[in-house]
C-alpha positions in Angstrom: 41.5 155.6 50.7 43.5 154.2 53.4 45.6 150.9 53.1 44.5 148.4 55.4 47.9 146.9 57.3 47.2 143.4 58.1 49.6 142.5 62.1 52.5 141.3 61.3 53.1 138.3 63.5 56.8 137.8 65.7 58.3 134.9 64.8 58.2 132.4 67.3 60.5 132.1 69.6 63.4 128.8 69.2 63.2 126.2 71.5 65.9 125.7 73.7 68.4 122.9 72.3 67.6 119.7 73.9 70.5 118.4 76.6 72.1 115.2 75.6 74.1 113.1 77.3 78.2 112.7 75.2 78.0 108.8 74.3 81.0 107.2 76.2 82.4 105.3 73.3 84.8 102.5 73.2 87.1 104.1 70.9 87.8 106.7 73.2 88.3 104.5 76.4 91.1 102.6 74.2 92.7 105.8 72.8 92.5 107.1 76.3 94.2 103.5 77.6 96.6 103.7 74.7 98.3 106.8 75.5 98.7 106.4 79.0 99.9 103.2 79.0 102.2 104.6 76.3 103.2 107.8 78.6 104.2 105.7 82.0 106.0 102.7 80.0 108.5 105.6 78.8 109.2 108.3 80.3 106.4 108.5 82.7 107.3 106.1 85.2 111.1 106.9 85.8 109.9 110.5 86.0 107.5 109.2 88.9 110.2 107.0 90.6 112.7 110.2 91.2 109.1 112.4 91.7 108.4 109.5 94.4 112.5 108.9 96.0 112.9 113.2 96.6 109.5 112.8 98.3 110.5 110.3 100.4 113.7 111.4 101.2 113.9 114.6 101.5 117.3 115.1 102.4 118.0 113.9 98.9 119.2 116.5 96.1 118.1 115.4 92.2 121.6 113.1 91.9 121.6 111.8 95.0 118.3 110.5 94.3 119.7 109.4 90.7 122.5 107.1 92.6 120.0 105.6 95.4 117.3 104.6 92.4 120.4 103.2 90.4 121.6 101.2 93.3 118.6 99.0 93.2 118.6 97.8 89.9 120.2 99.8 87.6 117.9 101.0 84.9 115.6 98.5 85.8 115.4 100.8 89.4 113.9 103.4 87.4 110.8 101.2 86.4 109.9 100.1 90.0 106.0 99.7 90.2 105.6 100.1 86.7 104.1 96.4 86.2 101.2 95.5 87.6 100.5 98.9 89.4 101.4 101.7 86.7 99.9 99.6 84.2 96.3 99.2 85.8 96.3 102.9 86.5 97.3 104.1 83.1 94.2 101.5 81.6 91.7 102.1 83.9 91.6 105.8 85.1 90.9 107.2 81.9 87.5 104.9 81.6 86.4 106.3 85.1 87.1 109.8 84.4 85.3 109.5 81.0 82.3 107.9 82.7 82.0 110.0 86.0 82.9 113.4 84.0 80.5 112.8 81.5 77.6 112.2 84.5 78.7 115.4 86.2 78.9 117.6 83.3 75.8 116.6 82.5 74.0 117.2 85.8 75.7 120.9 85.9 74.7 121.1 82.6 71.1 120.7 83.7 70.8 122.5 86.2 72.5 126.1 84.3 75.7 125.7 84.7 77.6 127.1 81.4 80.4 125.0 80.1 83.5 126.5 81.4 81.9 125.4 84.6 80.2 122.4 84.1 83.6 121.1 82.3 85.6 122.1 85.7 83.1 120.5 87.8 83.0 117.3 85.8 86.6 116.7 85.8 86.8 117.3 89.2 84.3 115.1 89.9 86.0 112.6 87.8 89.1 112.8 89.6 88.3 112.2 93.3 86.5 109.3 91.1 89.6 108.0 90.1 91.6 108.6 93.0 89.1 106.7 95.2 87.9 103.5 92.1 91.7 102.8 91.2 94.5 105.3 91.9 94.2 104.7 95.8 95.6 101.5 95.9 97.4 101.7 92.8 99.5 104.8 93.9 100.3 103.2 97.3 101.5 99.8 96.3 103.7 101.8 93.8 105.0 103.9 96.5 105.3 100.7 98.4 107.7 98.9 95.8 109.4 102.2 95.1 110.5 102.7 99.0 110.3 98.9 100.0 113.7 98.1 98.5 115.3 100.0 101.4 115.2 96.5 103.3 117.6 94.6 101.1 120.5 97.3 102.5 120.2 95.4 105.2 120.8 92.0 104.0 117.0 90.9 104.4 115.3 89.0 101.1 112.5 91.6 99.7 109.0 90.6 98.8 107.9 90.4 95.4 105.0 92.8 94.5 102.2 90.3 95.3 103.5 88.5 98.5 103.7 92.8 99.6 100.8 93.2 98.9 98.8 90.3 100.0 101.0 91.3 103.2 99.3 94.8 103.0 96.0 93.4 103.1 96.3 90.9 105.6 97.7 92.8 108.0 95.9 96.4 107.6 92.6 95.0 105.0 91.3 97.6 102.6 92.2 100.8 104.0 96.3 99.4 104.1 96.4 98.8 100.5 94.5 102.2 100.4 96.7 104.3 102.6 96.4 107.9 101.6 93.8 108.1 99.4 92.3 111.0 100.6 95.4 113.2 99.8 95.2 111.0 96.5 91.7 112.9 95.8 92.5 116.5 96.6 95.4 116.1 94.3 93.6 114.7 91.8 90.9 117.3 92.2 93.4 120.4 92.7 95.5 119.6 89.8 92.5 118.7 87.2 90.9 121.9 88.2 94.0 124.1 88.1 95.3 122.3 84.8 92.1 123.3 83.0 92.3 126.6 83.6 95.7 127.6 83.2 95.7 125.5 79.7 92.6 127.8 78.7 93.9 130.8 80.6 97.6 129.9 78.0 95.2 129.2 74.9 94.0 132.2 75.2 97.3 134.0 75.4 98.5 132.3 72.5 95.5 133.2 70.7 96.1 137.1 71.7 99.7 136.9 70.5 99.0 135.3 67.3 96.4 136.9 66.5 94.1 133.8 66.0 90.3 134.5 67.1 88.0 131.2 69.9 87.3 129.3 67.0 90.7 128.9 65.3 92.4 125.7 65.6 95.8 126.5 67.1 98.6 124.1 66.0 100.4 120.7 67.7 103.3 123.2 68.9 100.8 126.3 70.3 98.5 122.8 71.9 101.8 121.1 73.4 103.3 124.8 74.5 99.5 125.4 76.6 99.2 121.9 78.3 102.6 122.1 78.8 102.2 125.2 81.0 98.7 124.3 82.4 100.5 121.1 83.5 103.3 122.8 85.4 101.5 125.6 86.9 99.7 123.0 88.2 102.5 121.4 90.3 101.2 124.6 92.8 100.0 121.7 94.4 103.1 119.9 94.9 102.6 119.7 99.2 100.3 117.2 99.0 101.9 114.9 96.5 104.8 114.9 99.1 101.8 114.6 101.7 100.3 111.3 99.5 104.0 109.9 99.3 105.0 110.3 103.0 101.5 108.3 104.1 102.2 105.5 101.6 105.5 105.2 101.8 107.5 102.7 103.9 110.3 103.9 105.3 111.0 103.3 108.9 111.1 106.7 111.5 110.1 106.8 115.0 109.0 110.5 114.7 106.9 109.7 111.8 102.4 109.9 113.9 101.4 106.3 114.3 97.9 106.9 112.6 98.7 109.4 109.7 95.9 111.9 108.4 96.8 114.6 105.6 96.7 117.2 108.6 99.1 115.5 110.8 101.8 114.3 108.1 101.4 118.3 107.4 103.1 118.9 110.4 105.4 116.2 110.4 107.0 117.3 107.2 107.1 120.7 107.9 108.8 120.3 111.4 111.1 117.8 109.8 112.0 119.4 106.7 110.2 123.2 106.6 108.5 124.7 103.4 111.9 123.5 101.0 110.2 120.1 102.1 106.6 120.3 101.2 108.3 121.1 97.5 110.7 118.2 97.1 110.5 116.5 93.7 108.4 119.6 92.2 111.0 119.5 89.1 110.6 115.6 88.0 106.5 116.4 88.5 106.8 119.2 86.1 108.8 117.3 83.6 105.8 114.4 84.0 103.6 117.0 83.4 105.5 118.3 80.2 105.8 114.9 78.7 102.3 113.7 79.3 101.1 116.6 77.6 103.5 115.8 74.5 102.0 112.1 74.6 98.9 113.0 74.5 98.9 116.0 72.2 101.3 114.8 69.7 100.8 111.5 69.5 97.3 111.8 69.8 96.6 112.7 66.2 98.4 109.5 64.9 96.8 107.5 67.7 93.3 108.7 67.1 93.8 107.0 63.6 95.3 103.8 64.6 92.1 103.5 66.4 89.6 104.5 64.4 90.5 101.8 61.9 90.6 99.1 64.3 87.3 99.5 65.9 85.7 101.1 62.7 84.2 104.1 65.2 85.0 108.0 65.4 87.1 109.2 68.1 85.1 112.2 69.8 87.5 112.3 73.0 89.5 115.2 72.8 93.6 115.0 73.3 
């Protein structure tokens, strides 16, 4: 007598996880705020004053550019645009790239992007966000006050950073006080996307030499030694930060094009100055690279506490 088998049924299939949206939390904006305004009241913004000098004058080796800052204030030279213009910047970009990236990612997201893409795509999203929200004008009156002071060689009184800047506006409206904001974008775009990567691309070289598999946590020094890479590979890019400065900058030259695009300020510099040109100040950005990465990454940890307490809310941001 034959067994009778009864159909085993398939189990059905999973659903697919549902796609949520990352909650933009407060805690993370101030952590965010926090560090950077930490990072450019340091060493950030004297890093950015000699970035922004051997930019401007090309002709300039690393002392030279030492002695020119010193000679308009001392140390005090070295923090030139660091109130109100680095400090806006450093408390407001992180909010908009939180906010925009987190849109973006999710959008990709939706529509099948996996997360190695999605995560590019938000960030760069997020960074041609910033660059046109609050780095545009921020950036220029900061290259304004850094290059401004050239005036007082001459004898004549200079401006304090609001009468420039109402000057600015009066005279050239919205698009003077946002002078080069376009080449603000692509460099804010370039150098997000190329930092991701090459901080994954040194993750994951670090994991192969240590031996540590994806999901291992790697330490504060393996963290710091990856961003710090990721962060100066990225200065690849270093032509149109020269680019951004020469547009925003004020110094006086008759050869400089009277209405200056990214493609025409190209030209200029590489006529004036050649390829060595287009890569002045490459060695302060890479040290502002290094030490944001240290700010963020070492500090982070103890930050991310301090925080957590006060508003009584988890930090999810990662650092």
């Amino acid at each position: 007598m034959s067994a009778i088998i009864a159909p085993v049924s398939a189990p059905a299939p999973e659903p697919p996880a549902k796609l949520e949206k990352k909650p933009i939390k407060f805690s993370n904006l101030l952590l965010g705020a926090g560090l950077n305004m930490f990072e450019v009241t340091t060493l950030g913004q004297p890093l950015e004053v000699i970035k922004t000098t051997m930019a401007a004058n090309r002709g300039d080796g690393f002392s030279t550019a030492l002695g020119r800052i010193w000679s308009r204030g001392g140390v005090f030279g070295f923090y030139q645009g660091l109130i109100p213009w680095a400090w806006i910047e450093a408390s407001t970009k992180g909010a908009v790239l939180l906010f925009v990236a987190s849109e973006a990612e999710y959008y990709a997201r939706a529509a099948g992007a996996n997360d190695f893409g999605s995560g590019i795509l938000g960030g760069v999203t997020g960074g041609v966000a910033q660059a046109y929200a609050t780095m545009g004008f921020c950036t220029c009156m900061k290259t304004v006050e850094i290059t401004k002071h050239k005036v007082a060689a001459a004898g004549q009184k200079v401006p304090g950073t609001w009468a420039t800047f109402m000057g600015i506006y009066r005279r050239e409206g919205i698009r003077g006080i946002n002078k080069g904001v376009n080449a603000v974008a692509i460099r804010q775009m370039t150098n997000w996307g190329s930092r991701f990567g090459l901080s994954r691309l040194a993750e994951q070289g670090i994991r192969d030499l240590t031996g540590k598999k994806d999901g291992d946590k790697l330490s504060a020094v393996e963290k710091i030694t990856a961003s710090a890479l990721g962060g100066g590979l990225s200065a690849w890019n270093q032509p149109i930060e020269v680019i951004r400065v020469e547009m925003q900058s004020k110094k006086d030259d008759p050869n400089r094009p009277k209405k200056m695009t990214v493609g025409n300020t190209f030209k200029y510099i590489y006529q004036t100055n050649g390829v060595k040109g287009l890569y002045r100040g490459v060695t302060p950005r890479i040290g502002l690279g290094v030490w944001q990465t240290v700010c963020m990454v070492a500090m982070g940890d103890m930050a991310k506490t301090y925080v957590e307490k006060l508003t009584g809310d988890k930090v999810t941001a990662k650092h």
